[in-house]
C-alpha positions as CSV (number, residue, x, y, z in Angstrom):
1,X,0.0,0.0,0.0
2,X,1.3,3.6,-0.8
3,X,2.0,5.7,1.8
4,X,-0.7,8.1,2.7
5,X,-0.3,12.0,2.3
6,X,-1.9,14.1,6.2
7,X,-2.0,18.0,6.2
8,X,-1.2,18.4,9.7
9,X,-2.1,21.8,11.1
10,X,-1.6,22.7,14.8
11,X,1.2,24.6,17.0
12,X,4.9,23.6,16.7
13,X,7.5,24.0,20.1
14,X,11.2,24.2,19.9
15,X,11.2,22.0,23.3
16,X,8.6,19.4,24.3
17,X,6.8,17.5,22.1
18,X,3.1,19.0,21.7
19,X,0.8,19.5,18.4
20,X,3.3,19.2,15.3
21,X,6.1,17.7,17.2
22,X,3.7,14.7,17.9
23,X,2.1,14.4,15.4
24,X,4.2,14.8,13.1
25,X,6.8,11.8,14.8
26,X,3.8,9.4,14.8
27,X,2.1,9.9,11.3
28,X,5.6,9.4,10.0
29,X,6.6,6.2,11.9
30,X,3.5,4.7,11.1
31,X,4.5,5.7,7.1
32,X,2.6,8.1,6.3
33,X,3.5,11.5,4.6
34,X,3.2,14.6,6.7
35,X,3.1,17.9,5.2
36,X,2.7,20.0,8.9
37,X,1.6,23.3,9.2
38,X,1.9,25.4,12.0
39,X,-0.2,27.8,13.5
40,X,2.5,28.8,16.2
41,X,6.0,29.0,16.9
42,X,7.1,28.9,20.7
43,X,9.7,27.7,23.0
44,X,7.5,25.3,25.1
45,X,4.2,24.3,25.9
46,X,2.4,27.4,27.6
47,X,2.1,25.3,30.7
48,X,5.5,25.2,31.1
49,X,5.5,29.0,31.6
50,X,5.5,32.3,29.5
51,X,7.0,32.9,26.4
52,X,7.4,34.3,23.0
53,X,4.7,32.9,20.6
54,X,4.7,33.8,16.6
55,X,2.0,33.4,14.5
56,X,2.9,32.8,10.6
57,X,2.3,36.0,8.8
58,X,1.4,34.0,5.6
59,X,-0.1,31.5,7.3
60,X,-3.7,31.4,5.2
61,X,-1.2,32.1,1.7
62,X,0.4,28.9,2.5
63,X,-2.3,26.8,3.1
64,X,-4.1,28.3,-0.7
65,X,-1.0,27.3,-1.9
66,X,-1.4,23.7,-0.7
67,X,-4.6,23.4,-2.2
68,X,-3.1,23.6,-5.6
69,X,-2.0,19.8,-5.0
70,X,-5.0,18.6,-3.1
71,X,-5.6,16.0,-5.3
72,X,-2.7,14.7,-3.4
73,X,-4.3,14.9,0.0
74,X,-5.6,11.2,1.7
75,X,-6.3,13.4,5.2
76,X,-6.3,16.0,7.3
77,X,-5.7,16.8,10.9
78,X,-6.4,20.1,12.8
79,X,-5.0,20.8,16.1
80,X,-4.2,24.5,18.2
81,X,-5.0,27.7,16.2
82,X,-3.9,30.9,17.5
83,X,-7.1,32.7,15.8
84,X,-10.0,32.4,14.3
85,X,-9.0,33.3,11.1
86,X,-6.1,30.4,11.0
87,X,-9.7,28.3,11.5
88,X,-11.6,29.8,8.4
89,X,-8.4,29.5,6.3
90,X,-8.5,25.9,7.6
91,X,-11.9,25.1,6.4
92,X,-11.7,26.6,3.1
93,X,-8.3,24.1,2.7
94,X,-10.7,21.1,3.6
95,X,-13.5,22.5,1.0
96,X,-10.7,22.4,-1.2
97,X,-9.1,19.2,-0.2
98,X,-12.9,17.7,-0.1
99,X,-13.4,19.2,-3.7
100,X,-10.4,17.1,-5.4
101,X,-11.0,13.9,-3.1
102,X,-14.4,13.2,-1.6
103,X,-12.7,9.8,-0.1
104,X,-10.4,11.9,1.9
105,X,-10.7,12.0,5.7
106,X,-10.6,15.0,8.3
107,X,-9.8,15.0,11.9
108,X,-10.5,17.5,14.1
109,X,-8.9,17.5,17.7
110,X,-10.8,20.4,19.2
111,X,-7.8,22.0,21.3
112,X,-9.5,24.4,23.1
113,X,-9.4,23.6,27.3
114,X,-9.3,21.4,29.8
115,X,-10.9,21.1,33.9
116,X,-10.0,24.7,34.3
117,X,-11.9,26.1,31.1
118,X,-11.1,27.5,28.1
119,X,-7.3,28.3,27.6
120,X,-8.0,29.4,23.7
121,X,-10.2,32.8,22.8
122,X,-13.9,32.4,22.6
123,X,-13.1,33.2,18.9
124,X,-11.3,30.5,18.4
125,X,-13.3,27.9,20.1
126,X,-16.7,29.1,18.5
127,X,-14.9,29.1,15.0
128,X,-14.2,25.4,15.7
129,X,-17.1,24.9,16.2
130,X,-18.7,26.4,13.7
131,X,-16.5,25.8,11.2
132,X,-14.2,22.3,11.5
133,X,-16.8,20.2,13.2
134,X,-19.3,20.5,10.8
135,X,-16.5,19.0,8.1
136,X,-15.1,16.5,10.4
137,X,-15.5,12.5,10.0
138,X,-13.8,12.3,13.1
139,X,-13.2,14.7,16.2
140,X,-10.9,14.1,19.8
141,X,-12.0,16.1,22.2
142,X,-11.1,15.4,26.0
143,X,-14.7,15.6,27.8
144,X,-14.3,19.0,28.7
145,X,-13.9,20.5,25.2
146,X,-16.7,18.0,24.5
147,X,-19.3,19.3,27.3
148,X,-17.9,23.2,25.9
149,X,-18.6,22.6,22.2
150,X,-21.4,20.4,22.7
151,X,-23.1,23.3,25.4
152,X,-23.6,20.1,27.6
153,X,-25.5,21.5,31.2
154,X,-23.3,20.2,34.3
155,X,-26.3,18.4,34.9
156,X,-25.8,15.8,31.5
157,X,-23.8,12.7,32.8
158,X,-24.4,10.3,29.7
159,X,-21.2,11.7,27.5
160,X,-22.2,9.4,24.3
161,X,-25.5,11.9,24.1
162,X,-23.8,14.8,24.4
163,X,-21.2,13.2,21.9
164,X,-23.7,12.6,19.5
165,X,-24.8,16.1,19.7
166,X,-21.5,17.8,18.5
167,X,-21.7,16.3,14.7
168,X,-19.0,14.2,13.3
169,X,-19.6,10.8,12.7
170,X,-17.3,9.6,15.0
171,X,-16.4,11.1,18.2
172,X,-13.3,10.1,20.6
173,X,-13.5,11.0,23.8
174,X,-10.3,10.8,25.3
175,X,-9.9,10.4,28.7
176,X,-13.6,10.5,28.9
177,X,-14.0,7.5,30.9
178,X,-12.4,7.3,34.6
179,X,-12.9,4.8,37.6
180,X,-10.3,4.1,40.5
181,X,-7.3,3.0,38.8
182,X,-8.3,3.2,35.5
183,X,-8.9,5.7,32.7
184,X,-10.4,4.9,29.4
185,X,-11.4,6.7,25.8
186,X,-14.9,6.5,24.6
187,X,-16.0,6.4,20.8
188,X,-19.1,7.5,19.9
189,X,-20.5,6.9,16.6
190,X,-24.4,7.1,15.5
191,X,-25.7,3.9,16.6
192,X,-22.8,2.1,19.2
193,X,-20.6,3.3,22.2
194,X,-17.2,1.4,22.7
195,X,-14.9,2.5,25.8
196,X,-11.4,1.1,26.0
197,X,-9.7,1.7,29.3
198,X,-6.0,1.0,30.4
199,X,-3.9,1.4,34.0
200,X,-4.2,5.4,34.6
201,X,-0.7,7.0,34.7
202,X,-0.3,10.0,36.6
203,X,0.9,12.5,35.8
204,X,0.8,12.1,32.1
205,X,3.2,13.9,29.9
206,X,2.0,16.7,27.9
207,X,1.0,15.6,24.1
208,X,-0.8,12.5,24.5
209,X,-4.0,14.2,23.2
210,X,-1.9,15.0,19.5
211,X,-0.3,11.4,20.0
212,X,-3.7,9.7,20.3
213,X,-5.1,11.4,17.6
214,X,-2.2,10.9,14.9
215,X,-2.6,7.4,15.5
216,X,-6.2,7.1,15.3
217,X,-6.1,8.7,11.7
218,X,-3.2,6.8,10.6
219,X,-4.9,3.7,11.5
220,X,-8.6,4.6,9.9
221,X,-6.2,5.6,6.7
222,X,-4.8,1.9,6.8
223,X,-8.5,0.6,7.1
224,X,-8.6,-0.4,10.7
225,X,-12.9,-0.6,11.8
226,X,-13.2,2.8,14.4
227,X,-13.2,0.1,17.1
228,X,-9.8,-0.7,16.0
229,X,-8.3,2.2,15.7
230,X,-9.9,3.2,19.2
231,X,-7.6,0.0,20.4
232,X,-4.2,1.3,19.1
233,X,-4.3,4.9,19.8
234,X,-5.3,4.1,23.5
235,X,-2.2,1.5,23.2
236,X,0.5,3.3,21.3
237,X,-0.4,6.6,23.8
238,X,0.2,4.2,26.8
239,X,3.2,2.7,25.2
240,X,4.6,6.1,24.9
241,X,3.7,7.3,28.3
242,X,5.2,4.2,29.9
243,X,8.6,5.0,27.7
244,X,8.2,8.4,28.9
245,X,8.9,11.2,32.4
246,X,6.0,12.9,33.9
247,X,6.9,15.8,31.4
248,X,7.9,14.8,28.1
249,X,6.7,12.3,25.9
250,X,9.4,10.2,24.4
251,X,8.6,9.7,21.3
252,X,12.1,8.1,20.2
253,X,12.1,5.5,23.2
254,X,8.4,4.3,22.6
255,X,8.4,4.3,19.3
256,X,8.1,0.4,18.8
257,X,4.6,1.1,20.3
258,X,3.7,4.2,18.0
259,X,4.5,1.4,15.1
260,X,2.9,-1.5,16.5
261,X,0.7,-1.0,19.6
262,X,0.9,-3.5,22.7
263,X,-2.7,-4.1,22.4
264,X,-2.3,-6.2,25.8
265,X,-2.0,-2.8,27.2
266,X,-5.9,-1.7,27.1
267,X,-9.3,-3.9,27.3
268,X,-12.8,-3.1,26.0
269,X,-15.3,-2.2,28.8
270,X,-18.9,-3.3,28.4
């Protein structure tokens, strides 16, 4: 099988391994070709501290210009923007992408907060989901962003209903499923739930969210069921995380697991 082509759009660090760095290691391991894109430049992970972020200047001309060779485009995945114009210039690159292959596949990974809230503008966060959801096969959000996008009241506890509220096809809620012990990722698609849970490792490095996601697609884009692919995210992300410090993932160490996931690692959950 030829290698697949993934537009990857989301933030890029210089240290740490968050959005691009991520995602970018793990489409690539698992042989896929990665043309990233970021929509910022920064030291470090903004939980690590303050810093100097840049946004691309030409950030929307770049992305027109890849839509001249979207013909050449097998998927898409959309991480952190900076602003809600990086998410309109986005969506008119999946319109495009869409328009020269109607088999190709789009991911969104809503990054826009966690327990605390928001950590994104509302612009942002209401452009994603306005705009990228709607086009999405497939979308990650953690179950906050999920509740957030989804306008779920505090008072709605059955997170495959408020999954199936927010639009794509198939929803991934990672970390969406916790017990003593234990912490699992729920897929949500129009007529079945399936929850996969593994040991709960705390704390978990920063980037498993991009992790989990570029191995989800690559694994739909070599024809795994959603079950599947469900199964070797939540293993290669646990791979990793075992391979890994409470800070950093390490991508290089674990990367026998990014290319074939210990699927002893995690269990289905009736």
């Amino acid at each position: 099988m030829s290698a697949k082509t993934v537009v990857a759009i989301s933030s890029f660090v210089m240290r740490g391994v968050v959005g691009l760095r991520a995602i970018t290691f793990a489409l690539e391991r698992r042989g896929a070709r990665v043309w990233p894109v970021a929509t910022v430049t920064m030291p470090w992970h903004p939980g690590l501290g303050p810093s100097t972020r840049s946004r691309p200047a030409d950030f929307a001309t770049h992305l027109d210009e890849l839509a001249t060779k979207a013909a050449e485009v097998d998927a898409v995945l959309t991480g952190y923007f900076a602003s809600a114009d990086q998410v309109a210039a986005a969506a008119r690159f999946i319109d495009a992408v869409r328009a020269a292959r109607s088999d190709a596949l789009v991911l969104v990974d809503p990054v826009t907060g966690d327990e605390r809230g928001r950590y994104v503008p509302d612009a942002v966060a209401d452009a994603i989901g306005s705009a990228l959801l709607p086009r999405a096969d497939i979308a990650t959000p953690n179950a906050n962003e999920l509740r957030d996008l989804a306008r779920a009241s505090e008072a709605e506890d059955d997170l495959a209903a408020v999954a199936r509220r927010l639009g794509p096809p198939e929803v991934v809620v990672t970390s969406g499923v916790e017990r003593p012990g234990a912490i699992g990722a729920m897929l949500v698609t129009p007529t079945a739930t399936t929850v996969v849970e593994h040991t709960a490792i705390t704390p978990a490095p920063r980037g498993t969210g991009d992790l989990f996601s570029a191995v989800l697609l690559s694994a739909r884009l070599g024809g795994a069921t959603p079950e599947a692919a469900l199964r070797e995210a939540a293993a290669a992300t646990l791979g990793v995380i075992l391979a890994s410090d409470a800070e950093v993932l390490a991508l290089a160490e674990g990367q026998e697991a990014i290319a074939k996931p210990p699927l002893d690692l995690v269990r289905a959950v009736a």
